[in-house]
RODO-2510 file (C-alpha; in nm, 4 decimals, decimal comma):
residues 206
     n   res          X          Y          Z
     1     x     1,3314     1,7732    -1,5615
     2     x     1,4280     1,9841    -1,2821
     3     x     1,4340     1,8575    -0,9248
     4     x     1,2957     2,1375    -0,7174
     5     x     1,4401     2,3677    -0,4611
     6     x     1,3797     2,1780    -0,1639
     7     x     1,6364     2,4250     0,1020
     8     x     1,3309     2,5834     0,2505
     9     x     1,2038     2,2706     0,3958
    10     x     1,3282     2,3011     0,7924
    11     x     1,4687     1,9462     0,8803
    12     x     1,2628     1,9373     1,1859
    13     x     0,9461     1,9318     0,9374
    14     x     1,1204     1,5340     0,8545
    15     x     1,0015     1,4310     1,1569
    16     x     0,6035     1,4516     1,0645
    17     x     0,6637     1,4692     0,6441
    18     x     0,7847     1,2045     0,4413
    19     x     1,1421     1,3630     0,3328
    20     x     1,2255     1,2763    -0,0753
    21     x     1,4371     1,0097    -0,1130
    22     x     1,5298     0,7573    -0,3649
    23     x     1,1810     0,6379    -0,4234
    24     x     1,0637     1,0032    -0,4843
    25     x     1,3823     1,0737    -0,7331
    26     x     1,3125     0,7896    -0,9410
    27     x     0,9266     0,8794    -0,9416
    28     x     1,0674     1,2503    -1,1194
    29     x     1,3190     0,9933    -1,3343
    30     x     1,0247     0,8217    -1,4602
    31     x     0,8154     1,1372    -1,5520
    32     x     1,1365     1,2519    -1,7392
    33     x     1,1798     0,9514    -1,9251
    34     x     0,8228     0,9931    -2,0288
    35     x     0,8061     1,3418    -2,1086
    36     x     0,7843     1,3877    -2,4899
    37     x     0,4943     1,1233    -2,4150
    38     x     0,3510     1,3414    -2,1496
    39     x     0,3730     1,6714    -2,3313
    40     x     0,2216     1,4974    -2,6281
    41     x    -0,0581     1,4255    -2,4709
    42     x    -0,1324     1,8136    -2,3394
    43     x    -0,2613     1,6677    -2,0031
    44     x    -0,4340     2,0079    -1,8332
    45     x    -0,5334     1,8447    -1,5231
    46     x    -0,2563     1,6158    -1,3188
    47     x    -0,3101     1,5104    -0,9925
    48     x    -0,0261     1,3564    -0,7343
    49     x    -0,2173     1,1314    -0,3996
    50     x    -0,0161     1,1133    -0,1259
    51     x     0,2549     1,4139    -0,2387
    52     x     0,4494     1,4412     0,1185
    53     x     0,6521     1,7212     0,0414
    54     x     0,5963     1,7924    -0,2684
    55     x     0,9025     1,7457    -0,5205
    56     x     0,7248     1,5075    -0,7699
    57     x     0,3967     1,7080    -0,8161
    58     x     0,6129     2,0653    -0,8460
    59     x     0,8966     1,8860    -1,0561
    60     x     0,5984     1,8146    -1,3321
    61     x     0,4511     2,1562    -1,3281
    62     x     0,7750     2,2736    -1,3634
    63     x     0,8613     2,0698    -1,6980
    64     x     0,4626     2,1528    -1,8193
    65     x     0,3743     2,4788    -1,7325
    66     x     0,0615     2,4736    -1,8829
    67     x    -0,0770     2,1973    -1,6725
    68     x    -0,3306     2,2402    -1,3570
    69     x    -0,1388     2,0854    -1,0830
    70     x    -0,2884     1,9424    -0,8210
    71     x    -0,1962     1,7098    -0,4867
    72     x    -0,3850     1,5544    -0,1958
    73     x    -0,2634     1,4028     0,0775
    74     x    -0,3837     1,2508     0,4572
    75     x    -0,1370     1,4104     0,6338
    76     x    -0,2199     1,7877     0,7200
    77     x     0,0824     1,9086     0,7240
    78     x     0,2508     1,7598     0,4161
    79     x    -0,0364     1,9408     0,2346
    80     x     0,0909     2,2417     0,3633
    81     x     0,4572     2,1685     0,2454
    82     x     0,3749     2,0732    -0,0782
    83     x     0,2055     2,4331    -0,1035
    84     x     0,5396     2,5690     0,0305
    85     x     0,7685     2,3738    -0,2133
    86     x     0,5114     2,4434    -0,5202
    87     x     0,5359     2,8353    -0,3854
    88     x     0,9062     2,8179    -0,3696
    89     x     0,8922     2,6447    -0,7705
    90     x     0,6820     2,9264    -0,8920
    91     x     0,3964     2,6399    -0,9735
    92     x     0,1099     2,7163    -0,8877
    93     x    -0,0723     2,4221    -0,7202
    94     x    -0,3812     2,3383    -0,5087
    95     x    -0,3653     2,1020    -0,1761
    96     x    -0,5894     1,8783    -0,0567
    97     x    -0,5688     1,7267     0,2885
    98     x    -0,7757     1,4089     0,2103
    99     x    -0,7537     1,0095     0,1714
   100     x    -0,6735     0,9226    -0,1854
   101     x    -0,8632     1,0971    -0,4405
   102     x    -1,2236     1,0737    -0,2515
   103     x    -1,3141     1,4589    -0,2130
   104     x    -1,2786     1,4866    -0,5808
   105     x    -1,6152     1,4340    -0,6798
   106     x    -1,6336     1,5029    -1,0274
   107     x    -1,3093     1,5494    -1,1273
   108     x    -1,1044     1,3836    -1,3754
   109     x    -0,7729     1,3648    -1,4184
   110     x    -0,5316     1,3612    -1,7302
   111     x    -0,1847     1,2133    -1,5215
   112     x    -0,2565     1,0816    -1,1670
   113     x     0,0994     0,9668    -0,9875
   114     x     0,1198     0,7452    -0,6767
   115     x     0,3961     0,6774    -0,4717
   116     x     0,2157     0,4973    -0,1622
   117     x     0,3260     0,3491     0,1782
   118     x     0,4720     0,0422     0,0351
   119     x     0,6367    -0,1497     0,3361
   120     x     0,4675    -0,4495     0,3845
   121     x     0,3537    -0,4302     0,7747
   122     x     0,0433    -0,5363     1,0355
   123     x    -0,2959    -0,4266     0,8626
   124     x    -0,3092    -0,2204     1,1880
   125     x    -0,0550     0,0131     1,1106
   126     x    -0,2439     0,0837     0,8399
   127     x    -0,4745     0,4290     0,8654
   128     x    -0,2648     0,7075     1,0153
   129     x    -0,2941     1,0731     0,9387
   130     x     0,0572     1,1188     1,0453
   131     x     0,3986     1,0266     0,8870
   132     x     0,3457     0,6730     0,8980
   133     x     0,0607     0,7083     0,6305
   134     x     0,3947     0,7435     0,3877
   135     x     0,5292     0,4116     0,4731
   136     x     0,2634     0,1498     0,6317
   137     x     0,1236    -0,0631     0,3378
   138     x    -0,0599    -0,3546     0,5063
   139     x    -0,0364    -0,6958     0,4047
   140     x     0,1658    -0,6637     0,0762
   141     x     0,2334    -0,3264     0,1684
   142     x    -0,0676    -0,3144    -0,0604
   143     x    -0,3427    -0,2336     0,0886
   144     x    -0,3947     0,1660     0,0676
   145     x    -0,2599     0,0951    -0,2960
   146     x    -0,5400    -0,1395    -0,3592
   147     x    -0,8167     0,0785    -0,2433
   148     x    -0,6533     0,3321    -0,5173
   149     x    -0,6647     0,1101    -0,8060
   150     x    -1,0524     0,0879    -0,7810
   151     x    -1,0811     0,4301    -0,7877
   152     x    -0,8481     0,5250    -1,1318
   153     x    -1,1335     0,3817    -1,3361
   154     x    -1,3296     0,6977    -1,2229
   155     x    -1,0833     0,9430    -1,1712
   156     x    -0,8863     0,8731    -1,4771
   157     x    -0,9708     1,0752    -1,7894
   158     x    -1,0023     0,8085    -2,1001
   159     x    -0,6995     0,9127    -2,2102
   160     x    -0,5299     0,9854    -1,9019
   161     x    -0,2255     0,8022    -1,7726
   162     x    -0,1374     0,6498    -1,3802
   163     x     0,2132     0,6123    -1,2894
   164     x     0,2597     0,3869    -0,9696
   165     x     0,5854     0,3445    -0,7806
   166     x     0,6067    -0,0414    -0,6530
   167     x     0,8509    -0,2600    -0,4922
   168     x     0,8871    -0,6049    -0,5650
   169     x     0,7007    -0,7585    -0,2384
   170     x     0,4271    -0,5659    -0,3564
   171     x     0,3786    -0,8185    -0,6013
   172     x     0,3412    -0,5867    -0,9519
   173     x     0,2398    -0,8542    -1,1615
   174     x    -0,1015    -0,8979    -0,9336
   175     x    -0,1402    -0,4926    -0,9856
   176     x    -0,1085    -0,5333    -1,3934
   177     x    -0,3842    -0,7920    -1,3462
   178     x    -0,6052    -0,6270    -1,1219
   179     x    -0,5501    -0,2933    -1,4006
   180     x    -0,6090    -0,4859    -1,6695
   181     x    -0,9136    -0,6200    -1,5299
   182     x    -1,0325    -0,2812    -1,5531
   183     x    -0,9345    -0,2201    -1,9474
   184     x    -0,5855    -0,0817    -1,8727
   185     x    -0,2599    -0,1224    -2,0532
   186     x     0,1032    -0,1150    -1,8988
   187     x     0,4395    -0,0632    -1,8924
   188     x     0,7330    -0,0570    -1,6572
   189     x     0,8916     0,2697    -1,7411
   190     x     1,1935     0,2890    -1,4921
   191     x     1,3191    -0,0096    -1,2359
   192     x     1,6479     0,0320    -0,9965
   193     x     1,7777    -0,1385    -0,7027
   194     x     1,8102     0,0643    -0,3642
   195     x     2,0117    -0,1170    -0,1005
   196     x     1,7643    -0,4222    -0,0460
   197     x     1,4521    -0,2728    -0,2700
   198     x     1,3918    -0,3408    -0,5994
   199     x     1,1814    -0,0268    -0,6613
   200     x     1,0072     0,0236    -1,0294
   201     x     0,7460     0,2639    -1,1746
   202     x     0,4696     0,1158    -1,4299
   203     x     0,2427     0,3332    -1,6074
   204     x    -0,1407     0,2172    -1,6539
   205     x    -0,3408     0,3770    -1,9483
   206     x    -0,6266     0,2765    -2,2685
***
């Protein structure tokens, strides 16, 4: 896979947008590792929550072409990036400036991606619309993770697949139970060390 232009991206725009870093690389490592599965599978409708600026939404549209890409995320503005770095891709992809997934009524989607706000902080910093939205987690840094997981039951096509970045204080092992509580499988696809984080991606599917 591709990583996407990113040059068009003022720095200035860091200061209210999450800016990729390793957690966001090894998101795209993860889809690459998994793309003859992906691809297999002929997903037409992927979804990223929470897409900041972008890279990991465009960088699957850009290795299937075919697929409807689209991204949502709390923050205003990195909606508006993501359109920008999509633009800049030549993928075509729709933006939604919402919480999670919960304007999308109806919809169902074949790959959903997540990587949340994972730092384990006050429940109170919890809830922002601004940058902190990428990096506040709650208690476990779990908490705006959590309120995903009961959604992917509806938002999940039956044959659809969930990847979920997670660090280790997140606790992963309660996340595979909580999934499989709801009939879902898993694997960790990818898992690397980051200065002090032990960062991995598991995929959840039937």
């Amino acid at each position: 896979m591709e990583t996407p232009y990113q040059n068009h991206i003022d720095k200035a725009e860091f200061d209210h947008v999450y800016e990729p870093a390793e957690d966001s690389f090894l998101l795209i490592d993860a889809l690459e590792q998994d793309l003859d599965y992906l691809k297999a599978k002929k997903p037409t409708f992927c979804l990223e929550v929470g897409s900041g600026s972008g890279v990991v939404i465009t960088a699957l549209g850009m290795a299937i072409p075919d697929t409807v890409c689209m991204c949502s995320d709390v923050n205003f503005k990195a909606c508006a990036i993501s359109k920008i770095t999509a633009k800049r891709n030549k993928v075509p992809l729709d933006a939604v400036n919402m919480d999670l997934c919960n304007a999308f009524l109806d919809e169902m989607f074949d790959v959903i991606i997540f990587n949340p706000p994972y730092v384990v902080t006050e429940s109170n910093e919890c809830g922002g619309t601004d940058i902190t939205a990428s990096w506040a987690g709650g208690v476990k840094g779990r908490e705006v993770t959590d309120r995903l997981l009961d959604l992917i039951p509806k938002k999940l096509a039956p044959n659809g697949t969930f990847y979920l970045l997670l660090i280790e204080e997140n606790i992963p092992q309660e996340v595979i139970t909580i999934m499989s509580k709801h009939g879902f499988q898993s694997e960790t696809v990818i898992k690397r060390r980051n200065r002090n984080e032990q960062q991995l991606v598991l995929k959840f599917y039937k």
